[in-house]
C-alpha positions as CSV (number, residue, x, y, z in Angstrom):
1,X,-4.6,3.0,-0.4
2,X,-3.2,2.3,3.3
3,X,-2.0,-1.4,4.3
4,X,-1.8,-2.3,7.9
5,X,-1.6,-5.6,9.8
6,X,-1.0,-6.3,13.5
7,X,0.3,-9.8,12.4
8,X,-3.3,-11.4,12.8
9,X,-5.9,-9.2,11.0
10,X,-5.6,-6.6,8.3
11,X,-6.4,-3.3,8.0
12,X,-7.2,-1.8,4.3
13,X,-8.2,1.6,2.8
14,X,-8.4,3.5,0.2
15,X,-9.5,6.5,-1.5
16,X,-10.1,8.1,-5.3
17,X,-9.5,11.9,-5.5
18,X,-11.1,12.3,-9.0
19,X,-14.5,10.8,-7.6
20,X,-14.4,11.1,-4.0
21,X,-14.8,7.9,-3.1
22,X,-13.5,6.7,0.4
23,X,-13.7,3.1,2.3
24,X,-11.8,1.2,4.9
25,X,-12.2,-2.3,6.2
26,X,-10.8,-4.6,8.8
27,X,-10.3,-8.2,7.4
28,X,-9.8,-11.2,9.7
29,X,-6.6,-12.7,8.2
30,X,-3.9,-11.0,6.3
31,X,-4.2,-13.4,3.4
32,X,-7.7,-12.2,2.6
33,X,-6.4,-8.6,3.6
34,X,-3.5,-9.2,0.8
35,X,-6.4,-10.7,-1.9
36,X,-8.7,-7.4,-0.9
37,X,-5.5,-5.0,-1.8
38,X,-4.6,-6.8,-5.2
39,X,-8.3,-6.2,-5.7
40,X,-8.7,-2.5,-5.3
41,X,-5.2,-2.4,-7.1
42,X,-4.4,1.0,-5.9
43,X,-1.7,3.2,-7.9
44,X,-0.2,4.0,-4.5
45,X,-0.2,1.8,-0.9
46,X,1.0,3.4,2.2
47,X,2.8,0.8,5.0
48,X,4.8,1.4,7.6
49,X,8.2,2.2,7.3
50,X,10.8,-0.6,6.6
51,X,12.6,0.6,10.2
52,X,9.1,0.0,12.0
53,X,8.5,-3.0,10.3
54,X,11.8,-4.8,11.5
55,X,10.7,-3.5,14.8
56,X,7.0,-5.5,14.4
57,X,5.0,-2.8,13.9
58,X,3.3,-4.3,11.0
59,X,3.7,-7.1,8.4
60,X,4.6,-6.0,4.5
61,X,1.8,-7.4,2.5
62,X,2.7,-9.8,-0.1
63,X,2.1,-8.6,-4.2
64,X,3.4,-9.2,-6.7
65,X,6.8,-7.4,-7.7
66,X,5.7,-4.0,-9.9
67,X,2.1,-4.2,-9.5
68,X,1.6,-1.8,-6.7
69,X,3.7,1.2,-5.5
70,X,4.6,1.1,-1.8
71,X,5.2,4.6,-0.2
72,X,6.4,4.2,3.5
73,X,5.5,6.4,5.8
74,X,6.6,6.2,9.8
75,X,4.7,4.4,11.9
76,X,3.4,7.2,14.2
77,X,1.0,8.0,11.4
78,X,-0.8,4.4,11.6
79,X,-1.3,5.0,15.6
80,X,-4.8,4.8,16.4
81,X,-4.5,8.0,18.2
82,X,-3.5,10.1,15.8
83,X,-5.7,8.4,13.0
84,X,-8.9,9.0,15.0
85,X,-8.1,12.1,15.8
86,X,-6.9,13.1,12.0
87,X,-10.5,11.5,10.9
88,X,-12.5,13.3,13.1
89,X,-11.0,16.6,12.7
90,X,-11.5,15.8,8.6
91,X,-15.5,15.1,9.0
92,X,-16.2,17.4,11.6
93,X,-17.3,15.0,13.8
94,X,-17.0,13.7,17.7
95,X,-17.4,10.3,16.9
96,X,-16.8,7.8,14.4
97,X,-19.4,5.3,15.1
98,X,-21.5,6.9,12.3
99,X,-19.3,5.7,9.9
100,X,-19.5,2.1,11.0
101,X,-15.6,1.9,12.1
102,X,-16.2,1.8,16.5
103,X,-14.8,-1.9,16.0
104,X,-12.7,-1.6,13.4
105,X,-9.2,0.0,15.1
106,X,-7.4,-1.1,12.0
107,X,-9.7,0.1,9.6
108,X,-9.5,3.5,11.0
109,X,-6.0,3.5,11.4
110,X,-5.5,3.0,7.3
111,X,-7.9,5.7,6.7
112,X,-6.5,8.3,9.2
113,X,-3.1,7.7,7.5
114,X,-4.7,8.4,3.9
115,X,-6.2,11.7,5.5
116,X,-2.8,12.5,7.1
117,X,-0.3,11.2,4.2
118,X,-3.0,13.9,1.9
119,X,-2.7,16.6,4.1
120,X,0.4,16.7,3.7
121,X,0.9,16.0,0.1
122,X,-2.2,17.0,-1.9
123,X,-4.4,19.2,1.3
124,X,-6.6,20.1,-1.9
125,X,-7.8,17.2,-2.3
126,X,-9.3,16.5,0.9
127,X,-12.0,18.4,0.1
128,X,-13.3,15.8,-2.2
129,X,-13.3,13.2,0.4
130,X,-16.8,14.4,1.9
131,X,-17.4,10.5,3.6
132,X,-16.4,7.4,4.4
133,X,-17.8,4.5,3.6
134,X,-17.0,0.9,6.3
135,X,-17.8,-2.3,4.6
136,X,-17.2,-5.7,4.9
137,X,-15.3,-8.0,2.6
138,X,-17.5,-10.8,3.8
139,X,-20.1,-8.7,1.7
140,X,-18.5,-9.7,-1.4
141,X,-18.0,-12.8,-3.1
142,X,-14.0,-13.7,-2.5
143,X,-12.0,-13.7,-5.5
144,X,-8.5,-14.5,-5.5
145,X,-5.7,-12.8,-7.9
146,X,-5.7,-16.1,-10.1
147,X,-9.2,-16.2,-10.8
148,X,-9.2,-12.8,-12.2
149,X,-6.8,-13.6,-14.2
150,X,-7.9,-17.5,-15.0
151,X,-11.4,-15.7,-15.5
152,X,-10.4,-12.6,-17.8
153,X,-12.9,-10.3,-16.2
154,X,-11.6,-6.8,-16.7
155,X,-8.7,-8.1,-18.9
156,X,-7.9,-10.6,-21.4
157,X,-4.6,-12.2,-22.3
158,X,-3.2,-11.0,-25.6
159,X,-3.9,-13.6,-28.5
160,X,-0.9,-15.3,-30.3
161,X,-0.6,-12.1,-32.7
162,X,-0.1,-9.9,-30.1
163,X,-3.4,-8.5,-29.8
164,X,-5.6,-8.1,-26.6
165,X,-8.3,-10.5,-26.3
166,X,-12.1,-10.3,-25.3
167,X,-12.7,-9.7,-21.4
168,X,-16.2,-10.2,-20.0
169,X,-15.9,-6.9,-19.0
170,X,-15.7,-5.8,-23.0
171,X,-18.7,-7.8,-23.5
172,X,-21.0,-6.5,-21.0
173,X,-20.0,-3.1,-21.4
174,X,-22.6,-1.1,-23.2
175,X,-22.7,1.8,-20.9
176,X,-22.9,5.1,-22.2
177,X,-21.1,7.5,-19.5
178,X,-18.2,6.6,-17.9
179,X,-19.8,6.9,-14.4
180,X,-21.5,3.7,-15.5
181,X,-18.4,2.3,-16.5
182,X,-16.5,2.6,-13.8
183,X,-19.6,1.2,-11.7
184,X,-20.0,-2.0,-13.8
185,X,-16.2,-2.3,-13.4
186,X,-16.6,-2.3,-9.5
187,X,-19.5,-4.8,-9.9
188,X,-17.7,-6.9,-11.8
189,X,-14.6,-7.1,-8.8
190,X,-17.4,-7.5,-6.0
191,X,-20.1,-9.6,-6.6
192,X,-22.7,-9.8,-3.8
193,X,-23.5,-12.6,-1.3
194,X,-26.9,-10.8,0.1
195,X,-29.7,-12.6,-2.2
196,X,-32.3,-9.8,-1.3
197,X,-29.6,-6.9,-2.7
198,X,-28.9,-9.6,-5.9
199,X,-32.7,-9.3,-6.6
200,X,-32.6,-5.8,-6.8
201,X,-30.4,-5.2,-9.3
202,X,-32.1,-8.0,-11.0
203,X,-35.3,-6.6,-10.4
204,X,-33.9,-2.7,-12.5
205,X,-32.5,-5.1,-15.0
206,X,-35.9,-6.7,-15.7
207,X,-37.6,-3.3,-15.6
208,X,-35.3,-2.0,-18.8
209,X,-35.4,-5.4,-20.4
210,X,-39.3,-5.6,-20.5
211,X,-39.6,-2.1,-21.4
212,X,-37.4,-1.8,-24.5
213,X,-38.9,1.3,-26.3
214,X,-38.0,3.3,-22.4
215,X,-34.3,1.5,-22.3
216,X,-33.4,2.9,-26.0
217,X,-34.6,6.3,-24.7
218,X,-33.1,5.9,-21.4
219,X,-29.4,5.1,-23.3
220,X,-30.2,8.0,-26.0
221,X,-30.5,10.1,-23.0
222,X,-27.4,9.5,-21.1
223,X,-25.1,9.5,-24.3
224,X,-25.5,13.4,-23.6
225,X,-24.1,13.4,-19.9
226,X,-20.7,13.9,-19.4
227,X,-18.3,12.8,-16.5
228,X,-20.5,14.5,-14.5
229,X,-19.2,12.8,-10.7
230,X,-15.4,13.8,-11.7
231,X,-16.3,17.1,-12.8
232,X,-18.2,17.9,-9.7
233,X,-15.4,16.5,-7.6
234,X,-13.1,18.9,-9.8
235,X,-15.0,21.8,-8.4
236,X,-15.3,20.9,-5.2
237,X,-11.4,20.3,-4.8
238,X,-10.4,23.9,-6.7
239,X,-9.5,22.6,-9.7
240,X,-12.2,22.9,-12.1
241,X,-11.4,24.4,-15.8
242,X,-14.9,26.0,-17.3
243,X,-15.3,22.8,-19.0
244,X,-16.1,20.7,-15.7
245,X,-18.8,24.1,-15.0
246,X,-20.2,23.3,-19.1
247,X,-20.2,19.2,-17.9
248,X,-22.4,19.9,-14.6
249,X,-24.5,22.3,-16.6
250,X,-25.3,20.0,-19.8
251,X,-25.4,17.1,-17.0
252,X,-28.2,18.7,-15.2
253,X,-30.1,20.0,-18.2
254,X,-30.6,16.3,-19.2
255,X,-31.9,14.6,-15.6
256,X,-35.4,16.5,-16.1
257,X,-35.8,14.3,-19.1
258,X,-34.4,11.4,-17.8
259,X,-36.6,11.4,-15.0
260,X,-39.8,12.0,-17.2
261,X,-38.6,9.3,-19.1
262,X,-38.5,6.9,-15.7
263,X,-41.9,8.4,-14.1
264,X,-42.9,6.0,-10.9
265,X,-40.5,3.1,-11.7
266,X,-38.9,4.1,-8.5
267,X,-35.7,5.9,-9.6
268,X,-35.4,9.4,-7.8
269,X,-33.0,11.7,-9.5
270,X,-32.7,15.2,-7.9
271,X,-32.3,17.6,-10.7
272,X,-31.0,21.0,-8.3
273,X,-32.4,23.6,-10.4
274,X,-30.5,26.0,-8.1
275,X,-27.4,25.0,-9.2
276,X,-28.4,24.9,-13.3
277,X,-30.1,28.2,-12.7
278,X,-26.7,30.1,-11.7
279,X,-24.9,27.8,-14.3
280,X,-27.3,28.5,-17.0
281,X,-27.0,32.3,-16.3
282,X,-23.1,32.4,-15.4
283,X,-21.3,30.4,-18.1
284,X,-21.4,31.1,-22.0
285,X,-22.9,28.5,-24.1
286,X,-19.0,27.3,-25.4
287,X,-17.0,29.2,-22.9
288,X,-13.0,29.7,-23.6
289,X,-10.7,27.4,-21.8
290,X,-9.5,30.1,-19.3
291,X,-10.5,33.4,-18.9
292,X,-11.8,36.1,-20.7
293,X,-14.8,34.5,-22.6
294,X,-16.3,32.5,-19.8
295,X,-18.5,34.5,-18.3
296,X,-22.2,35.1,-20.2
297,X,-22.9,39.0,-21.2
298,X,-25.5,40.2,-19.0
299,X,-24.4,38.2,-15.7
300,X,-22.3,40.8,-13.7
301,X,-22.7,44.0,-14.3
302,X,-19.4,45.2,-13.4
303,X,-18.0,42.8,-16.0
304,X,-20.7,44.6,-18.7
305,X,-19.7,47.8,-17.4
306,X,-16.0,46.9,-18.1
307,X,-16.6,45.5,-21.4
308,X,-18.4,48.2,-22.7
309,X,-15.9,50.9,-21.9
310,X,-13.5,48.5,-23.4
311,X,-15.4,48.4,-26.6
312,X,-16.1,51.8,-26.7
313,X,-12.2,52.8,-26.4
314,X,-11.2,50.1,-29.6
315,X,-14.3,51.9,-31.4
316,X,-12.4,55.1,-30.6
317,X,-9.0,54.0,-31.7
318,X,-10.7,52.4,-34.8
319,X,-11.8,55.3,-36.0
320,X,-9.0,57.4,-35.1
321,X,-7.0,57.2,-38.0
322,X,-9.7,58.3,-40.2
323,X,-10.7,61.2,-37.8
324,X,-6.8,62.5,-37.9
325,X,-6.3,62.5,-41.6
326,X,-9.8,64.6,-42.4
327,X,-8.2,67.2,-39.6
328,X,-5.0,67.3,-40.4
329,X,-5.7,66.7,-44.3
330,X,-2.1,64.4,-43.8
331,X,-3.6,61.1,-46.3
332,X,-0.5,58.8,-45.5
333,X,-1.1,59.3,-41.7
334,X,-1.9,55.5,-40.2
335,X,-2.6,54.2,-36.3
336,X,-0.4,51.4,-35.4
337,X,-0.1,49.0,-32.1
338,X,3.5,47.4,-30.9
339,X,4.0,45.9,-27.5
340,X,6.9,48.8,-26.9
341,X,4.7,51.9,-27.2
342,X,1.6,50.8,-27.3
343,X,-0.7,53.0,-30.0
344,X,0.9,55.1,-32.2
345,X,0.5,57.7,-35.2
346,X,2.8,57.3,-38.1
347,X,3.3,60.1,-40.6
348,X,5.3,60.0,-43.3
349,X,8.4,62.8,-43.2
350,X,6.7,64.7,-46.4
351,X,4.0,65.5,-44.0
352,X,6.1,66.4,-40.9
353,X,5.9,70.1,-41.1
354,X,1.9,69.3,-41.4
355,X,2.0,67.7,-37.5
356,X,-0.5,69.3,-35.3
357,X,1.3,70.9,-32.4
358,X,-0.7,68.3,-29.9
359,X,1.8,65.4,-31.5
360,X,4.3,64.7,-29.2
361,X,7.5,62.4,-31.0
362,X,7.6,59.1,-29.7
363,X,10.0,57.6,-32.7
364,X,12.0,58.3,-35.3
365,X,12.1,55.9,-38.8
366,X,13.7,56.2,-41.8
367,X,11.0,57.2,-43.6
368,X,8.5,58.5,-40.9
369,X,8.1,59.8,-37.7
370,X,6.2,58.2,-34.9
371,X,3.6,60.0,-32.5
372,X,1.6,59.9,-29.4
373,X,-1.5,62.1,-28.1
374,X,-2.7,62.8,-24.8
375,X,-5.8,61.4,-25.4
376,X,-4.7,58.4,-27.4
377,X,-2.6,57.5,-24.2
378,X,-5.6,57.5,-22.2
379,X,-7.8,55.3,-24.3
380,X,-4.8,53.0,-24.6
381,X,-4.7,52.9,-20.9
382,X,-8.6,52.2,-20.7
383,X,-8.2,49.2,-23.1
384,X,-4.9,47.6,-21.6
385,X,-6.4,47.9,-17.7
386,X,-9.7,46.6,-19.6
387,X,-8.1,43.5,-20.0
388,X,-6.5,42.7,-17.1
389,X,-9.6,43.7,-15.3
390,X,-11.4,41.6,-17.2
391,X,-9.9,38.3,-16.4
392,X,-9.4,39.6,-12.7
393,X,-13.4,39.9,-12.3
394,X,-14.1,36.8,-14.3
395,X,-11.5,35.2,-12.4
396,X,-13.2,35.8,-9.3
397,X,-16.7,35.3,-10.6
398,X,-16.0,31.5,-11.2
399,X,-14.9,31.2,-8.3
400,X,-17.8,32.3,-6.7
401,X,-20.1,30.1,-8.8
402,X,-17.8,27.2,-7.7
403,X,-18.1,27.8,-4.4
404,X,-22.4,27.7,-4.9
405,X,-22.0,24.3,-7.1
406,X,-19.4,23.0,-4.4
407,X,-22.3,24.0,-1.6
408,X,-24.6,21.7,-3.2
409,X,-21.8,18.9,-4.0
410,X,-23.6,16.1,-1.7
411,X,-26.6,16.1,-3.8
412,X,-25.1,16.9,-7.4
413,X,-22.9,12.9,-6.6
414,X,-25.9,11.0,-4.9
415,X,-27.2,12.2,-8.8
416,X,-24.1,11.2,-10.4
417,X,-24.1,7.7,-8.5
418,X,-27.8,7.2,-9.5
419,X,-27.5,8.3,-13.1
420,X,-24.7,5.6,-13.0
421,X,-27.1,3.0,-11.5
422,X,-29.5,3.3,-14.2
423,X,-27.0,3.4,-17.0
424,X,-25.3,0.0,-15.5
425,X,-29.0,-1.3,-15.4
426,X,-30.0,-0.2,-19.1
427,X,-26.2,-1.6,-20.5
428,X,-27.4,-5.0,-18.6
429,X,-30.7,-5.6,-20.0
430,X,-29.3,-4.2,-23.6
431,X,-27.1,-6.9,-23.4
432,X,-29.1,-9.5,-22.1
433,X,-31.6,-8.5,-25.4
434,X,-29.5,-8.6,-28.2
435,X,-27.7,-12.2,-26.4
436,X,-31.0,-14.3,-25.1
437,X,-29.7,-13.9,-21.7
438,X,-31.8,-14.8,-18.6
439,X,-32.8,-13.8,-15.6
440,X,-31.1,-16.3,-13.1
441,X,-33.5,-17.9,-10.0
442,X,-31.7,-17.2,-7.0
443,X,-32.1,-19.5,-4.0
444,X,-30.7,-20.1,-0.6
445,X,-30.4,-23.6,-1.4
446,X,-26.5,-25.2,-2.2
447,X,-27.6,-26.1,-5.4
448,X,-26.8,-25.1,-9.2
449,X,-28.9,-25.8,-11.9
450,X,-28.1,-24.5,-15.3
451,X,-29.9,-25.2,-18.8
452,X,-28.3,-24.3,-22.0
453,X,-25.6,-22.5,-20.6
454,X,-23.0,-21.0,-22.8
455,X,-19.8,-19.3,-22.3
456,X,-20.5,-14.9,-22.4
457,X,-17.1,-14.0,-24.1
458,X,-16.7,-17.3,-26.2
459,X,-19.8,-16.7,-28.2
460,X,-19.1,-13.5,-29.0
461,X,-15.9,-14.7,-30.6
462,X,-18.0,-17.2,-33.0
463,X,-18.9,-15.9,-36.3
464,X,-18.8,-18.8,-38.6
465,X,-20.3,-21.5,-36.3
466,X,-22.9,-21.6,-33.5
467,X,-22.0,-22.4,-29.8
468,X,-23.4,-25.3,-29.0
469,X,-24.8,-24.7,-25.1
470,X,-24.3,-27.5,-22.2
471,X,-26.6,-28.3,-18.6
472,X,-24.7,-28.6,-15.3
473,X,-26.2,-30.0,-12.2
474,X,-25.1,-29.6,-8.9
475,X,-26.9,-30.7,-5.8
476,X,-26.3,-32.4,-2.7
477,X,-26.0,-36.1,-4.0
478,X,-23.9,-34.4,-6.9
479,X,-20.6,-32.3,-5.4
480,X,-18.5,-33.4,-8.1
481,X,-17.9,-33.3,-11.6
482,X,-15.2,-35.1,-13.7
483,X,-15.3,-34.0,-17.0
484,X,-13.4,-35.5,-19.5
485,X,-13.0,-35.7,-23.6
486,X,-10.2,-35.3,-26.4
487,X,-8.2,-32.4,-26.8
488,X,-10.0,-29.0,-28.1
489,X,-13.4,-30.3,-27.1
490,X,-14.3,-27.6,-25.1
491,X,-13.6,-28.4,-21.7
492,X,-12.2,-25.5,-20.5
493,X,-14.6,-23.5,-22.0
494,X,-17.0,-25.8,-20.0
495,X,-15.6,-25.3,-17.1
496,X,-15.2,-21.2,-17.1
497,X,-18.6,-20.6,-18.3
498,X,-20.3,-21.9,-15.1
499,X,-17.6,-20.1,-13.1
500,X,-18.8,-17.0,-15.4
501,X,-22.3,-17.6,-15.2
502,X,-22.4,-17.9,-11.8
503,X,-20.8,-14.2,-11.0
504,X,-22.8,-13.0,-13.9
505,X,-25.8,-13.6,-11.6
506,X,-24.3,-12.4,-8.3
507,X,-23.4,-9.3,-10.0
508,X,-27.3,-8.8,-10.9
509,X,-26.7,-9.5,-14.3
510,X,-29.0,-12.0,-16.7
511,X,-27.0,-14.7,-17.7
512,X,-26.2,-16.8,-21.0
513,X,-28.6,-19.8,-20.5
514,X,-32.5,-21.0,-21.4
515,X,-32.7,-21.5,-17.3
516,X,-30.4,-21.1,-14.2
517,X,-31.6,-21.9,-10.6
518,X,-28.4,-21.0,-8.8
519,X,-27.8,-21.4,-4.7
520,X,-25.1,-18.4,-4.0
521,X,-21.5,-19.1,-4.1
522,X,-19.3,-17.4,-1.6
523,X,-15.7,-18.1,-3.2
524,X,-14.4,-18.9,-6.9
525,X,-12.0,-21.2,-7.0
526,X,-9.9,-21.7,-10.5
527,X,-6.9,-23.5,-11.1
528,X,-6.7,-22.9,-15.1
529,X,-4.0,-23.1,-17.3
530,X,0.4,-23.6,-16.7
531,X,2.7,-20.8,-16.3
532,X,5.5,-20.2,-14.4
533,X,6.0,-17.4,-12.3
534,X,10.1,-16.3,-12.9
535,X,9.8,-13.2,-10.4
536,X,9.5,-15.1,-7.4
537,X,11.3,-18.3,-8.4
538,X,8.4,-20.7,-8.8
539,X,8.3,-23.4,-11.2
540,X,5.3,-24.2,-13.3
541,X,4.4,-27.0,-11.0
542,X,4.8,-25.0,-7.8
543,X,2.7,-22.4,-8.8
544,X,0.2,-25.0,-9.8
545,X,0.8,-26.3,-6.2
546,X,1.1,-23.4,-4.8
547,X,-2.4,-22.1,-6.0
548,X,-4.4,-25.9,-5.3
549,X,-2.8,-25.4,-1.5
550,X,-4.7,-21.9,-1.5
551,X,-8.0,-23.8,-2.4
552,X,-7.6,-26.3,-0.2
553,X,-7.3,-24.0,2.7
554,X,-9.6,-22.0,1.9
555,X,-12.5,-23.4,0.0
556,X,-16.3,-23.8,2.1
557,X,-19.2,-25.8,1.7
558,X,-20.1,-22.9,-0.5
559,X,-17.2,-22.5,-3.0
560,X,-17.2,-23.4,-6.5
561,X,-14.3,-24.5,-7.4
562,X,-12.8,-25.3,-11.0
563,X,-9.6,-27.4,-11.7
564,X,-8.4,-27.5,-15.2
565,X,-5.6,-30.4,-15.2
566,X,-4.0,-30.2,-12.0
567,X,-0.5,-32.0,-12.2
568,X,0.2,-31.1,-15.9
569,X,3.0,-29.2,-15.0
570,X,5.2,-32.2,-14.4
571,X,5.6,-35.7,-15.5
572,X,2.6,-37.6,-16.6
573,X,3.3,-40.5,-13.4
574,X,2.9,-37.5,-10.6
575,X,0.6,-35.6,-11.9
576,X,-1.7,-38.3,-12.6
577,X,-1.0,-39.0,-8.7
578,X,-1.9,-35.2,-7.8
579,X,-5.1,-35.5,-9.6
C-alpha cells in the first residue's frame, strides 16, 4: 500500500501481486484515511521519507506499533508529476479520467508511487497490475479498528486455554475455492451503504437458497477449481510453474458445466475455449514440476522428432551389449554408464587378447579393461544433446503457451471474479439453510426492527442448550436502549448480535432472525470490553475514553452505536458519572 496526506485529506492505495488487484482513494480526513489503512492491513506501506516529513511534506499515519511495515521512500516519488506520468506510461493511456481519479490528486499520487516503488523493486510484477480500480470509502460502511476487534469478524480472541475462538468469518465460511474466500473476506471488511447493490447480492443469495438441489451442484462443481485468479496472474507476471498451466486448464474444463448448471439465472461465465484448446493439447495430463515431462507427445513436432531419436539411441545402447558378446563371442563383456566417460565396454582381462581392433582403451581396472567405440561415442552424444535439447524446446514451448493464456488474461480473471461471486453466493444461502437465517427487508427508513434475533457465532458454540432469541426495536420515538440484568445474562451477547446482524445484512447475507426490517447503518460504533493498551502508554480507562471520544466525534444520525459498560475501567463513583 502507499500512505499520503497533505495535512487535511488522505490519500490511500494499494495493490495485490498474486491477484492483480489495484485501487486508490482519496479520503476527506486523515482519521478516516488512518481507519481505511488499518483496514486493508497491507504487509508493506510506503510514506514519505522521515527527512520530507520533518520538512511537511506529509503526515505519518498513526497504527499501531508492529502491525504494519513502513518503507520510506523520498518524496519526489509522491509528486503528482511524476505519479501521473508513472501511471499513464503503466496503462498506456493519455488520460486518467477513465479510471475515476481526475479529482483525486492524492489518490493518484499513492498509486503512481506503488507503480514506481515496483518498478524498481519487483518490474515483474507490474504486469499483473492490468487496472485500477477508484472508489470511495463513503461506499462502504465505516468500521473502525476497535470494532473489528470488539466484533471478532475475521478473527477471534483466543479462549482461556489458549486456543483461537469462533470469528463470524469461520462461521459463514463455506466456500469451496479460495477465490471465494478471499471475496467473502473483503465483504466482510466493507459492507455496502447502496440499498439497490445490497439487494443484489441478496437477490443471488435467494436464487441458491430456493433452489437447493442447483446450490449442492453448484458447490460439488466448484470443489474441482483451483486458485484459478492467482494462477493466471502467475502466468501473466512470468512466474508460472506447470502447475498454475494444469490449474487454468482443470479451471476451464469445469465452467461449461457450471454454466449449464446456472442456464438463464443471469450469471455469464466466459469459458475461452481458445485458451483450454492450446492447454488441452500442450500440457500432459500430470505434467513434471519443471521440465522434461510437461509437454504432451504429439504437440511439437520438433520435440517428437527429438524424442524419438533419443529413444532410438537408448534402444541402441540397450541392446548393445548383447550385440557385442554374440560378435565377439567375449560372455563377460558388459555396457556401463559413469558421469566421467560416459558409455563404456568392460571386458574382463581373460578376454583382452579377444578385443576387436575397433576398441579403443579408455580405462584400465584391476581386473578389466575399459572401452570406447566410434559409434558408441556418437549415440552417447545423440542421447546427452537429447536432453538438453529437450528441456531447451520444452522450455521455450511453455513459454509460448504462456504468452497465448497471458493474451487472453482480461477475460480468464473477469471468470475467476465471477466464479468467486457465485461461490460467495452458494456458501451464503448454504449457511443461511442449515441455520434458519432470513432474508433481511432493507428500507430507507432510520429504523431497525428485528424478531427473534440471535447472535451468528454464539449459537454455533451451543451444543447442550438452545439460544434463546431476543426482538429489538428501533425507531424514531425509540433512539435508545438501556439494557440492564445480573451478571452472565447475556447482555453483551445482546448487544453484539444486532451490531452482527446488521452487517450481516449490508454484506448481502440472510441473517439469524424469524424477521428483520432494517433502515441502513452507515457507521458501527462499539465500545466492548477493558483492556489496556501498554504500547502506547494508555490506561484501561483512557483507552475506554479514548475510544467513546472517537464516537462522539464521529457518530451520525445513522450510526449504531453499542456501549458495553462505559466507565468500568475506574472506580465505581466516576464511572457511574461517565455513564
Amino acid at each position: 500500500a502507499a500512505w499520503l496526506s497533505d495535512g487535511e485529506h488522505a490519500g490511500v492505495a494499494y495493490a495485490d501481486i498474486t491477484t492483480g488487484e489495484f485501487a486508490a482513494t482519496q479520503i476527506e480526513t486523515i482519521g478516516a484515511g488512518e481507519q481505511e489503512l488499518l483496514r486493508v492491513s497491507p504487509r508493506e506501506c510506503l510514506i514519505g521519507a522521515e527527512s520530507d516529513l520533518r520538512r511537511g511534506a506529509g503526515v505519518r499515519p498513526n497504527a499501531p506499533a508492529g502491525q504494519i511495515h513502513f518503507t520510506p521512500i523520498p518524496a519526489w516519488k509522491f509528486e503528482i508529476a511524476n505519479a501521473k506520468q508513472a501511471l499513464l506510461d503503466h496503462f498506456q493511456v493519455s488520460t486518467l479520467a477513465g479510471f475515476g481519479l481526475d479529482r483525486k490528486p492524492l489518490a493518484v499520487r499513492a498509486a503512481g508511487a506503488i507503480i514506481q516503488y515496483l518498478k524498481d523493486t519487483q518490474p515483474g510484477a507490474l504486469a499483473l497490475l492490468t487496472s485500477l480500480r477508484s472508489y470511495a470509502v463513503s461506499e462502504f460502511m465505516a468500521l473502525d479498528p476497535a470494532t473489528r476487534r470488539n466484533l471478532e469478524l475475521l478473527d477471534a480472541r483466543r479462549d482461556t486455554d489458549g486456543s483461537r475462538g469462533v470469528s463470524l468469518l469461520s462461521v459463514l465460511d463455506k466456500t469451496q475455492t479460495a477465490m471465494g474466500g478471499r471475496l467473502l473476506r473483503a465483504w466482510l471488511s466493507q459492507p455496502l451503504l447502496d440499498r439497490a447493490a445490497i439487494e443484489q447480492r441478496l437477490d443471488r443469495v435467494q436464487q441458491f437458497y430456493d433452489e437447493a438441489l442447483l446450490r449442492a451442484k453448484i458447490r460439488e462443481l466448484l470443489k474441482s477449481i483451483p486458485d484459478f485468479e492467482r494462477a493466471v496472474n502467475r502466468i501473466v507476471g512470468g512466474l508460472a510453474s506447470p502447475r498454475d498451466l494444469t490449474a487454468v486448464r482443470v479451471a476451464l474444463e469445469n465452467v461449461p458445466a457450471i454454466q449449464q448448471a446456472l442456464g438463464d439465472r443471469g450469471w455469464q461465465l466466459e469459458t475461452a475455449p481458445d485458451v483450454l484448446d492450446i492447454l488441452q493439447r500442450a500440457i500432459a495430463d500430470e505434467p513434471a514440476s519443471s521440465p522434461p515431462g510437461v509437454i504432451r507427445p504429439g504437440f511439437s513436432a520438433e520435440l517428437d522428432g527429438i524424442l524419438s531419436a533419443s529413444r532410438n539411441a537408448k534402444e541402441w545402447v540397450a541392446n548393445l551389449e548383447k550385440t557385442e558378446r554374440e560378435r565377439t563371442g567375449i560372455r563377460s563383456l558388459k555396457v556401463g554408464y559413469n558421469k566421467v566417460f560416459g558409455y563404456y565396454l568392460e571386458v574382463t582381462h581373460t578376454h583382452t587378447p579377444a578385443v576387436p581392433d575397433n576398441y579403443i582403451r579408455k580405462q584400465t581396472l584391476t581386473n578389466a579393461e575399459r572401452y570406447i567405440t566410434p559409434e558408441l561415442k556418437e549415440y552417447e552424444t545423440l542421447i546427452l544433446n537429447a536432453e538438453e535439447r529437450v528441456v531447451e524446446v520444452e522450455q521455450r514451448l511453455i513459454k509460448e503457451v504462456c504468452g497465448q493464456v497471458a493474451a487472453r488474461s482480461r477475460l480468464l480473471l473477469e471468470t475467476a471474479r465471477t466464479l468467486a461471486q457465485i461461490d460467495v453466493a452458494a456458501a451464503l444461502a448454504e449457511v443461511a439453510a442449515l441455520n434458519k437465517y432470513v432474508r433481511p427487508e432493507m428500507t430507507d427508513e432510520n429504523a431497525l426492527h428485528i424478531t427473534g434475533g440471535r447472535h451468528p457465532v454464539v449459537e454455533q458454540t451451543l451444543s447442550d442448550t438452545r439460544f434463546v432469541p431476543n426482538d429489538v426495536t428501533f425507531d424514531e420515538d425509540a433512539r435508545i436502549l438501556i439494557v440492564t440484568g445480573p451478571n452472565m445474562a447475556g447482555k453483551s451477547t445482546y448487544l453484539r448480535q444486532v451490531a452482527l446482524i446488521v452487517l450481516l445484512a449490508q454484506i448481502g447475507s440472510f441473517v439469524p432472525a424469524e424477521r428483520a426490517r432494517l433502515g441502513l447503518v452507515d457507521r458501527i460504533f462499539t465500545r466492548i470490553g477493558a483492556h489496556d493498551d501498554i504500547a502506547t502508554g494508555q490506561s484501561t480507562f483512557m483507552v475506554e475514553m479514548v475510544e467513546t471520544a472517537n464516537i462522539l466525534h464521529h457518530a451520525t444520525a445513522r450510526s449504531l452505536i453499542v456501549l458495553d459498560e462505559v466507565g468500568r475501567g475506574t472506580s465505581t463513583y466516576d464511572g457511574l458519572s461517565i455513564a
